[in-house]
N, C-alpha and C positions, 0 to 999 in steps of 0.2 A: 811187461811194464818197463817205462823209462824213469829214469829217478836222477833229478839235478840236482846238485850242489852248489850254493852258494854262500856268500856271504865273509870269505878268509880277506883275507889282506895282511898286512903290517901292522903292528900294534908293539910299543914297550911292553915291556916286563911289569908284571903287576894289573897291566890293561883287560880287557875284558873283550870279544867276539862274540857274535849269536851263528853262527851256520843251520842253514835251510837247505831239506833236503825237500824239493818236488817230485810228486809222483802223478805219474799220468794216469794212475786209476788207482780204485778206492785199493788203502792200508788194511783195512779195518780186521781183515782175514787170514792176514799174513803174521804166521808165526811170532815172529820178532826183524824191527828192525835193526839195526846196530851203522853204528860209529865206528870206522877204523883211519886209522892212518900209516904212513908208511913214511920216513924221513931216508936219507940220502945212506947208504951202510947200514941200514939198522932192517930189522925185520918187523913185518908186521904187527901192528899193534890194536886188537880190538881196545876201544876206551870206554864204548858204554853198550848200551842192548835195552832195546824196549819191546815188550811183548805184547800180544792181541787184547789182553785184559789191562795192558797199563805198566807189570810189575818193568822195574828197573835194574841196572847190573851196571855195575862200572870196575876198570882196572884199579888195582891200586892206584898208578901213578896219577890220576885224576880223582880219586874219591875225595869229596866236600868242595872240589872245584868247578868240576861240570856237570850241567843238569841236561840227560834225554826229556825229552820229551814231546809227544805227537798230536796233533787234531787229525782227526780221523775225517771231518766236515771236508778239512782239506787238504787232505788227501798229503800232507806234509808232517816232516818228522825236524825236530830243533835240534840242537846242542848248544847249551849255554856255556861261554868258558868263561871263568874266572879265575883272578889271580895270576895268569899264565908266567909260563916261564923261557927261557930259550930251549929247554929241552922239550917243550910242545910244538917247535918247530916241525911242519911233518904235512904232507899233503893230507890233508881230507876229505875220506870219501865214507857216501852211505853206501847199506846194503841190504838185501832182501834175506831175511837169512831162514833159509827153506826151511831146518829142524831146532833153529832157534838152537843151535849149538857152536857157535861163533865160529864155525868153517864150514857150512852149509851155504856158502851163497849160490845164487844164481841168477840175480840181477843187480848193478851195481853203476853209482855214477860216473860222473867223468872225474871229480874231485877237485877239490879248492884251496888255494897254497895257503897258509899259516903261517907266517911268519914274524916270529916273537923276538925285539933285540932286546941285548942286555945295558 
């Protein structure tokens, strides 16, 4: 499977993004998708995780700000941001994540910059 990402850009603080993740074949079967990001010195950061039946998972650093969510119709997985901050600055990418244990990947985008001023 191929899986796009888009939707990042510039946005102030306080603003709001959606990121789209495309998949070139059906989600519907796949473990859990997830949300990571990755910002310049800092390590990896899963933000959220959606799984085959729907349930969700997010980091602290995002909980009540961003919402997973997937249509399985097509073949696509969201992230809503809100509120954001400059410390959500960070590339974003999705992933296939094989045991749905948030270091399981084995398919993943190219990623989409995020970039939050203050």
């Amino acid at each position: 499977v191929q899986l796009q990402a888009s939707g990042g850009g510039l946005v102030q603080a306080g603003g709001s993004l959606r990121l789209t993740c495309a998949a070139t074949r059906s989600i519907n079967r796949f473990k859990a998708m997830d949300w990571y990001r990755q910002a310049p010195g800092k390590q990896r950061e899963v933000v959220a995780s959606v799984t085959s039946d729907g349930a969700t998972t997010y980091a602290d650093s995002v909980k009540g700000r961003f919402t997973i969510s997937k249509d399985n119709a097509k073949n696509t997985v969201y992230l809503q941001m809100n509120s954001l901050k400059s410390e959500d600055t960070a590339v974003y990418y999705c992933a296939k994540d094989y045991w749905g244990t948030w270091t399981s990947y084995d398919y993943w985008g190219q990623g989409t910059q995020v970039t939050v001023s203050s």
